[in-house]
N, C-alpha and C positions, 0 to 999 in steps of 0.2 A: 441039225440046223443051228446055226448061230445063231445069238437072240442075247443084243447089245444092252448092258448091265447100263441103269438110269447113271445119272452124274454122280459121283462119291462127293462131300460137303468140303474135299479141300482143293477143290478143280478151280483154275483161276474165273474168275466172273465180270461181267460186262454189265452194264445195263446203258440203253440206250432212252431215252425221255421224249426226244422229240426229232421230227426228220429234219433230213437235213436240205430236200428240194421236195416240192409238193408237187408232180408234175399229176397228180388224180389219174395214173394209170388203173387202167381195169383190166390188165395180165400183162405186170412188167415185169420183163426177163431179163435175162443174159447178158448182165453188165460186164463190160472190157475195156480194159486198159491200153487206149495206145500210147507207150508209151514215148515216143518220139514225140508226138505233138504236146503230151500230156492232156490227154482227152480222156473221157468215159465218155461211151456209149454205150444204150442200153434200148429197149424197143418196148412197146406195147404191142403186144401180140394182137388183140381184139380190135383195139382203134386205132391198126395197124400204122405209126409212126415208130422213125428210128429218132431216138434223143442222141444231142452229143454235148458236153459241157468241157469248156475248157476249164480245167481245173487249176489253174494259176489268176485264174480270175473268178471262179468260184460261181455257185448256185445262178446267179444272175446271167451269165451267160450262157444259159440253156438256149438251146434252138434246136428244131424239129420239124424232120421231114416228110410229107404225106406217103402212103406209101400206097398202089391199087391194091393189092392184096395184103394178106400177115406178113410180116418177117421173124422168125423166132430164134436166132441165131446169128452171130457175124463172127467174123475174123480178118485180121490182114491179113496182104496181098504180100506174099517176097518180091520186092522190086527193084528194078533195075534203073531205074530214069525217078525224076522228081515227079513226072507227071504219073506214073503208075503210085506211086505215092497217096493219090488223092483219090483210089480206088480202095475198097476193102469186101471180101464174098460175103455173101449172108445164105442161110438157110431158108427161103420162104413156101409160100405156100403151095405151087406149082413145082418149084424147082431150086436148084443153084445158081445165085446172078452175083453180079457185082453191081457197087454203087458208086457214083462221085459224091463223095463230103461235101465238095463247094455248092456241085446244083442239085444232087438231088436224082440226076437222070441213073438209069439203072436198064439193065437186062439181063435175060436169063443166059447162062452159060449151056447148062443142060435142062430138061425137065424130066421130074422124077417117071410117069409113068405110058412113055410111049405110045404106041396104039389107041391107050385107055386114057391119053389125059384128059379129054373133054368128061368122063366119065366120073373119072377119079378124082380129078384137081377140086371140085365141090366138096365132096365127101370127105378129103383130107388136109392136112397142114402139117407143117414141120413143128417141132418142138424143143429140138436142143442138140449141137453140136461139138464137134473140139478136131482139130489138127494136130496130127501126130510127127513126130520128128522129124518122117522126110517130105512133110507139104499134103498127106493126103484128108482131105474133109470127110470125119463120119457124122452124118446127117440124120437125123431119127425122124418118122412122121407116126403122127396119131390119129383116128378120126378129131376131127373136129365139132370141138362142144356146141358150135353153131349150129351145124346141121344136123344134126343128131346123137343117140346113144354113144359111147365110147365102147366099141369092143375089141376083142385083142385080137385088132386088125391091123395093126401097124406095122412098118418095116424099119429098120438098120439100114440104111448106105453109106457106100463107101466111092467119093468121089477121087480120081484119081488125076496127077497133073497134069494127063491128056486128053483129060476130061471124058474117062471112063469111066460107068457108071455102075458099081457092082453092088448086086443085092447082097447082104451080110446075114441079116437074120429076119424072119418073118415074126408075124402072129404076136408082137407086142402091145400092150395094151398106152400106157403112160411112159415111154422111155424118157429118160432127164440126163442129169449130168454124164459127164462122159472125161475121164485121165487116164493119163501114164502113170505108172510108177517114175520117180527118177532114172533110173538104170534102163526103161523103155520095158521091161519083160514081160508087165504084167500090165491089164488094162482095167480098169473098173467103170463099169457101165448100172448106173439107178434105174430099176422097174420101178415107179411109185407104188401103182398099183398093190404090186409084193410087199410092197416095203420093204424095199432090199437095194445095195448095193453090193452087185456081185464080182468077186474076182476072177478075170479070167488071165491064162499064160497069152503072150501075145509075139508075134513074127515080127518083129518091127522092119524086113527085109522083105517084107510080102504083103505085111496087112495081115496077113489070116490070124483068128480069135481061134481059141482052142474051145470051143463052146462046152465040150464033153468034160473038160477037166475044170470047170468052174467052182466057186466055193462063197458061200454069203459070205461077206466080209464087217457087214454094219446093217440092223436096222431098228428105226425111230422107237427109240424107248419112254416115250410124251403117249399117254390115251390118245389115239385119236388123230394120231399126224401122222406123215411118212415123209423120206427123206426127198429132195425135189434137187433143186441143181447144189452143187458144189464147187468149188475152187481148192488148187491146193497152193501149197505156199514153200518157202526154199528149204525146206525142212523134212520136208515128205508129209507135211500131216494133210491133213482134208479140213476144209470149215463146209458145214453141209447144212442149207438150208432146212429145217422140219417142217414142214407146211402144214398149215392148222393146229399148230404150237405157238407162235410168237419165238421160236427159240431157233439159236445157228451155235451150232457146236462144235469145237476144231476133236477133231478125232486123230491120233497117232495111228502109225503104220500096222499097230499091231489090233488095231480096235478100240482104242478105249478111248470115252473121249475123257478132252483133259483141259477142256474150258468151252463156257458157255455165253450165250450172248444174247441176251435180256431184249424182245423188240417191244414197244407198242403198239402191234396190231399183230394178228394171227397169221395171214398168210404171206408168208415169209416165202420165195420164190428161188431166189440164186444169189450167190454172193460174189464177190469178186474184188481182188487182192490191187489196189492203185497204190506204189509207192508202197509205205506201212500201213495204209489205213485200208478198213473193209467197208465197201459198200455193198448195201442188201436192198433189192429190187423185191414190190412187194404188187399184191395180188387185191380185189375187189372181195369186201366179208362175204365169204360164202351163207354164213347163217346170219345175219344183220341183227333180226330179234332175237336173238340168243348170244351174241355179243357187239352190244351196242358201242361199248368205250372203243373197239377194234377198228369201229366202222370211222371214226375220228378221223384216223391217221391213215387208213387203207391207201393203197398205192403207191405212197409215197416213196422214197428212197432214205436208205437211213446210212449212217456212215459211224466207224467207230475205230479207232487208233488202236491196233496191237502189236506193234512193234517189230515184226516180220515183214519180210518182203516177199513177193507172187514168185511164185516157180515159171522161170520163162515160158509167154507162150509164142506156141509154134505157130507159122506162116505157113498158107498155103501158097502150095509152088502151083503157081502156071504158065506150064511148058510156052515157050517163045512162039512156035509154031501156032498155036493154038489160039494166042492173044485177043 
């Protein structure tokens, strides 16, 4: 097992002081760049709203959508007309839907679990997603900390541009980030739980994960953390959230990381690459009286210039037929 060596003392360093929007999320996630409007958005999983900010006009024009259930994931739409434009998918708590920017209105495409949704839609929520080169959505779900323990009752999906719904891997406990390598070969998908991101060989021609030929590739070298969502940037490296570190670390192809980034509160969520700068989506203190200074700044979004730009992301395709 791989077991990632703490930072060496000449790794470049960040520190951030203070946020950069207060939006008092209590589970902000999966911040994304679109970059044609030049927007971030980003969601509150628990007080289920999607935030979007125009970013040429900055913090002040945050606006935020109610949402009936979680959303824990989005992505654009590949589109064809201006008006498909103003759609984008998301990962929620039932299923895969899409949303309008402008209103707000939204519905499910598919629902994660058939027969059993009335059963299961309670019990679970999604967590964290990504689209792979040719438009397909993998979707991860988790019990939900709402309604109960967390056990490693989760599943992997894989939604497809016909909007077929294939189960990928069961019995996950905390699944998180989810990338390509550049070249597509290799996929890396975060257990928190484990504290692991693991490598797997990947079919970019099929979808299929080689699950048997997998390899730990990174995990949180902070007491106490594990690594939660990531982004990678044009370079191939990773910047990887540590959750209950205060810390995001860009990590090279090979493992190591090789710069760190200093936050003001502990739970540090997902990161995500706008132009050169990174923003980090941040989480409610989990221990409040054992760290009071963290509970300060909790939820907030923090942002910080490193001079790289995001490794494109990919657009989910939906087939014309199906629209």
């Amino acid at each position: 097992m791989v077991v990632t060596a703490p930072p060496s003392a000449d790794i470049k360093r960040y520190k951030i002081t203070s946020p950069w929007l207060t939006p008092d999320t209590k589970l902000g996630e999966a911040p994304f760049w679109d970059s044609a409007s030049n927007a971030l958005r980003f969601v509150d999983i628990v007080r289920q709203y999607v935030y979007e900010v125009d970013l040429s006009k900055g913090p002040d024009s945050v606006r935020k959508l109610q949402m009936p259930a979680s959303v824990s994931t989005t992505a654009n739409i590949a589109s064809s007309s201006k008006k498909d434009d103003d759609e984008f998918v998301f990962g929620g708590k039932g299923g895969v839907g899409v949303m309008r920017r402008g209103t707000g209105e939204w519905r499910y495409l598919v629902k994660y679990w058939g027969n059993r949704q009335g059963e299961l839609e309670k019990k679970f929520r999604a967590n964290d997603g990504a689209v792979d080169k040719r438009g397909r959505y993998f979707v991860s779900t988790m019990c939900d900390p709402l309604e109960g323990e967390i056990e490693r009752e989760g599943t992997l999906f894989r939604l497809d541009p016909d909007l077929t719904l294939h189960t990928i891997k069961k019995n996950v406990s905390i699944p998180n980030g989810i990338s390509w390598s550049l070249d597509d070969k290799f996929v890396y998908i975060t257990e928190s739980t484990d504290n692991a991101i693991t490598k797997y060989p990947y079919n970019l021609d099929t979808g299929a994960i080689d699950w048997d030929a997998g390899k730990i590739f990174f995990q949180c070298p902070y007491e106490g953390g594990a690594p939660d969502g990531h982004a990678r940037d044009a370079e191939g490296c990773f910047w990887i959230c540590c959750f209950g570190t205060g810390k995001v670390v860009r990590v090279n192809e090979a493992g190591k990381i090789i710069a760190e980034v200093e936050v003001p509160t502990r739970c540090v969520t997902c990161p995500g690459i706008c132009g050169e700068d990174l923003y980090i989506t941040s989480a409610e203190e989990e221990e409040p009286d054992k760290h009071p200074q963290s509970v300060k700044l909790q939820g907030g979004v923090f942002k910080v210039h490193i001079g790289v730009k995001g490794a494109p992301l990919n657009e989910f395709v939906l087939d014309k037929a199906v629209r």
